[in-house]
C-alpha positions as CSV (number, residue, x, y, z in Angstrom):
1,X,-21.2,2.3,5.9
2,X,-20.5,-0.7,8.0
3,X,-17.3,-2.4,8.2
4,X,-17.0,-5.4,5.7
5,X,-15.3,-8.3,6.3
6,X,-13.4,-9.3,2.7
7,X,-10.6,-11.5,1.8
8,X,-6.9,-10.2,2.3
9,X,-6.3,-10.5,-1.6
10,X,-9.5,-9.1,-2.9
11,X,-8.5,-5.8,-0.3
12,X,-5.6,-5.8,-2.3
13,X,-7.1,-5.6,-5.1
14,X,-9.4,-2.6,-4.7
15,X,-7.1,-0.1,-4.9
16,X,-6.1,-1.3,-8.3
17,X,-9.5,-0.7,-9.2
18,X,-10.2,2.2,-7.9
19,X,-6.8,3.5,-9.5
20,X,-8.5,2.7,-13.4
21,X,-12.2,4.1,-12.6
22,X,-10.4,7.0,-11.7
23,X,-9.1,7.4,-15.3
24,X,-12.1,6.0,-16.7
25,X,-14.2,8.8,-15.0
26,X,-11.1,11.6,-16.5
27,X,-12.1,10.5,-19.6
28,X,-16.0,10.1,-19.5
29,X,-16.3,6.7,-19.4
30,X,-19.8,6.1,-18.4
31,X,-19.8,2.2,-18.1
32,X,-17.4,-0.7,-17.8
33,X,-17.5,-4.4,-18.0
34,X,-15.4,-7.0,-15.9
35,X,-13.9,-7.8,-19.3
36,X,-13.1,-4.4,-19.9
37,X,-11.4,-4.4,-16.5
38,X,-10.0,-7.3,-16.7
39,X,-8.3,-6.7,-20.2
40,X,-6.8,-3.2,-18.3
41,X,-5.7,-5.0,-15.3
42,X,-4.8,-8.3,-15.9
43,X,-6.8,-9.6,-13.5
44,X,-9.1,-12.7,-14.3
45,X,-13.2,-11.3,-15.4
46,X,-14.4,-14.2,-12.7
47,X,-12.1,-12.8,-10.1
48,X,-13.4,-9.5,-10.4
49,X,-16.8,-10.4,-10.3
50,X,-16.0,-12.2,-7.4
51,X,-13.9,-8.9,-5.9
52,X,-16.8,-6.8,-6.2
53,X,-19.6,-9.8,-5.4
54,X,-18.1,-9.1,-1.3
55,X,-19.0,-5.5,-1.4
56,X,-22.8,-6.1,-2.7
57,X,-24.2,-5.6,-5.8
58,X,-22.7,-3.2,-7.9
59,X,-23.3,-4.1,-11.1
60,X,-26.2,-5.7,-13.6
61,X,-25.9,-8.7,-15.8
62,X,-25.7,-7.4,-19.5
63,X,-24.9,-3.7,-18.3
64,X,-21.7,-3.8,-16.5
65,X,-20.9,-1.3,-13.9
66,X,-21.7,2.5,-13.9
67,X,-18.2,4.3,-13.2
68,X,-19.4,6.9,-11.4
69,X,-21.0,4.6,-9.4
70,X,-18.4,1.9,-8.9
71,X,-15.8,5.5,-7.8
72,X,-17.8,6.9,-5.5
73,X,-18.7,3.3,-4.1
74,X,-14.8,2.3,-3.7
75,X,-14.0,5.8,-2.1
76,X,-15.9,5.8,1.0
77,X,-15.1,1.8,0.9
78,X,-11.4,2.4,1.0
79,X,-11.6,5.9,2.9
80,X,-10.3,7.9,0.0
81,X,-11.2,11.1,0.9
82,X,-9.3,10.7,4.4
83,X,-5.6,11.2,4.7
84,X,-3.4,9.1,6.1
85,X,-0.2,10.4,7.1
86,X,3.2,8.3,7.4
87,X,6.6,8.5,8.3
88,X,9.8,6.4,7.0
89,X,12.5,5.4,9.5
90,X,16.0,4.9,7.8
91,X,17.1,7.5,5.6
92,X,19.4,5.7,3.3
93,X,19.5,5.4,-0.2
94,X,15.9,3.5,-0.3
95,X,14.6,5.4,2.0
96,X,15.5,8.6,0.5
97,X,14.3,7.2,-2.7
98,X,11.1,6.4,-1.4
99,X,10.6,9.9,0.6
100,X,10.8,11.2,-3.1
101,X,8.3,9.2,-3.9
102,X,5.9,10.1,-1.5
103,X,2.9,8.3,-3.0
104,X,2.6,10.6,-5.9
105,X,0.1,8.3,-7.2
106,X,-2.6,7.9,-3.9
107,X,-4.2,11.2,-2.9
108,X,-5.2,10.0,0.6
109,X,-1.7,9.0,1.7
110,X,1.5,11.3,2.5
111,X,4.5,11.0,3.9
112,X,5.2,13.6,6.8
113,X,8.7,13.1,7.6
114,X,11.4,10.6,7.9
115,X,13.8,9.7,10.3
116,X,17.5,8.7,10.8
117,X,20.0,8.3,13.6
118,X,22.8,10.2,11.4
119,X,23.8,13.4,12.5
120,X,24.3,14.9,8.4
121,X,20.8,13.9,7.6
122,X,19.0,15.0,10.4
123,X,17.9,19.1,10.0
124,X,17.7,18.2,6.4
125,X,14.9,17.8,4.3
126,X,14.2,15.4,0.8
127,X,11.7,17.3,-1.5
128,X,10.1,18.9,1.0
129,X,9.7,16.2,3.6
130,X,11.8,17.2,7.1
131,X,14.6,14.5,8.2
132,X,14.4,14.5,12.5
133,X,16.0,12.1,15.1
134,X,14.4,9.0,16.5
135,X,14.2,11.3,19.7
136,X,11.7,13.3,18.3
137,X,9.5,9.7,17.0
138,X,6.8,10.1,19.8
139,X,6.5,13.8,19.2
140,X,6.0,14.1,15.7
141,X,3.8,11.1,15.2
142,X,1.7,13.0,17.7
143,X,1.5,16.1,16.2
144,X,0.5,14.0,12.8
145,X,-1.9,11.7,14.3
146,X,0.6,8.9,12.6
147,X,-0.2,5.3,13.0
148,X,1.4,3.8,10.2
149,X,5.4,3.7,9.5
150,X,7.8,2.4,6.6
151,X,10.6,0.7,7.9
152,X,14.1,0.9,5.9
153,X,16.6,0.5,8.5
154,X,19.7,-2.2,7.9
155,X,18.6,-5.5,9.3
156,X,20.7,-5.4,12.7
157,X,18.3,-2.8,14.1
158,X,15.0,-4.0,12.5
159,X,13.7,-5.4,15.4
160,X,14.8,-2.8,18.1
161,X,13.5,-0.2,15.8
162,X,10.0,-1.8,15.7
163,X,9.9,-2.2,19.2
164,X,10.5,1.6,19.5
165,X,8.1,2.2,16.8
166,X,5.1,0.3,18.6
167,X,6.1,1.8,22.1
168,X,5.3,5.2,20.5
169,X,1.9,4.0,19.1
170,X,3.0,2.6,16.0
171,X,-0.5,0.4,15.0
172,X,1.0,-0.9,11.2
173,X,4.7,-1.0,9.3
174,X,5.8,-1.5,5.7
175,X,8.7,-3.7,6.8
176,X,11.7,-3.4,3.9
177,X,14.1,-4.9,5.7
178,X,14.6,-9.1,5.6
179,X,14.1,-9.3,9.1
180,X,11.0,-11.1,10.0
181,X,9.8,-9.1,13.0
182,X,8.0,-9.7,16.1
183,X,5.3,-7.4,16.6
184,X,2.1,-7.2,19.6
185,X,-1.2,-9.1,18.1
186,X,-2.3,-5.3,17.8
187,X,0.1,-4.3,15.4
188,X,0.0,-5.0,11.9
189,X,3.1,-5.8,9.6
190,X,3.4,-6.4,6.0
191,X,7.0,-7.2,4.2
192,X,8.2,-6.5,1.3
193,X,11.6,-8.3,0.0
194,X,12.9,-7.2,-2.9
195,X,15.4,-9.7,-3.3
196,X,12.7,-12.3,-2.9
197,X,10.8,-10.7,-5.1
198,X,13.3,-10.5,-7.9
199,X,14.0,-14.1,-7.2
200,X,10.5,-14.8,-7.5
201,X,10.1,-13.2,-11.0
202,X,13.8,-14.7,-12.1
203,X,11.9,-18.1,-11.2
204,X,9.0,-17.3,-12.8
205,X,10.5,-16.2,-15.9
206,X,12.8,-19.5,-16.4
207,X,10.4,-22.2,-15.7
208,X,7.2,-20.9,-17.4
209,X,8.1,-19.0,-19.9
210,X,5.4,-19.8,-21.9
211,X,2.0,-19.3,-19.9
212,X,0.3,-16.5,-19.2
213,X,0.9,-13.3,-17.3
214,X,-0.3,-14.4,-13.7
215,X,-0.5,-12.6,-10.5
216,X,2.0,-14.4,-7.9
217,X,0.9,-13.8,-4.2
218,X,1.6,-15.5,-1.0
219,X,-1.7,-14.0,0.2
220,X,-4.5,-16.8,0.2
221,X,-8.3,-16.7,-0.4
């Protein structure tokens, strides 16, 4: 299938998707409308039309969209039955939280290991997942064919981490850290603030409390 190009937000999006076919399919579910989804997800019927609009068409007017269908279309979209190995860098208490984790949820992602300058955690391992040294980055992202890291080292050492990170080959980071990094025009970096976040909702919460659930994103069409 040829590479389309879709908005940031609706690639967002599709996972989400994906994610309640998947249970629709569990349970039989032969057919669903972008009201049914829409209900499930919280996500606005137009929008979704619109989502699925950029992929071609999927469904029929009156009909819906076939499940089965709809899965197997948003699996070889998104590459589901490829896995995508990972590996986290800061071992700390989110770290360690997150290498328990491990994307229990997504069967095409894993983390393969983590990694930590602290001489009691390396050797170790978190449910399985093996705890090395930053010496050992380059080899170990080799032997996993890893392009894609988790970043949850304290904000002093963000950047010098990163630059390490895309020395080894490094081509995308889930940045947890409140540093705002600098990365090569190859490399591809999304952040995630919790504080900001949490501010965000507090916000949110206090000045509309009335209207309706809404999506916030600083992702734009």
């Amino acid at each position: 299938m040829a590479e389309q190009k879709i908005p940031q937000v609706t690639a967002k999006r599709l996972p989400l998707y994906y994610r309640y076919l998947e249970k629709l399919h569990a349970i039989g579910k032969q057919r669903v409308s972008s009201s049914d989804l829409s209900d499930a997800l919280q996500i606005d019927p137009a929008t979704i039309r619109r989502d699925f609009s950029y992929l071609g068409e999927l469904g029929k007017k009156g009909y819906g969209y076939n499940v089965t269908y709809l899965l197997q279309f948003l699996r070889d979209f998104l590459k589901q039955d490829e896995v995508t190995n990972v590996v986290l860098i800061g071992v700390g208490n989110l770290g360690t939280a997150l290498l328990r984790y491990n994307f229990y949820r997504s069967h095409n992602t894993k983390l393969v290991a983590g990694f930590d300058q602290d001489p009691r955690k390396v050797g170790t391992d978190i449910d399985g997942i093996p705890v090395y040294s930053m010496d050992r980055l380059k080899e170990v992202i080799a032997l996993h064919h890893v392009e894609v890291a988790i970043l949850t080292v304290p904000v002093n050492v963000a950047q010098a981490t990163a630059d390490f990170l895309f020395e080894a080959g490094i081509r995308g980071i889930l940045n947890f850290t409140p540093a705002r990094l600098t990365a090569p025009p190859t490399v591809r970096i999304h952040n995630i603030d919790l504080t900001i976040e949490l501010q965000t909702l507090i916000y949110f919460l206090k000045n509309f409390p009335d209207e309706e659930n809404v999506e916030v994103s600083d992702e734009k069409e």
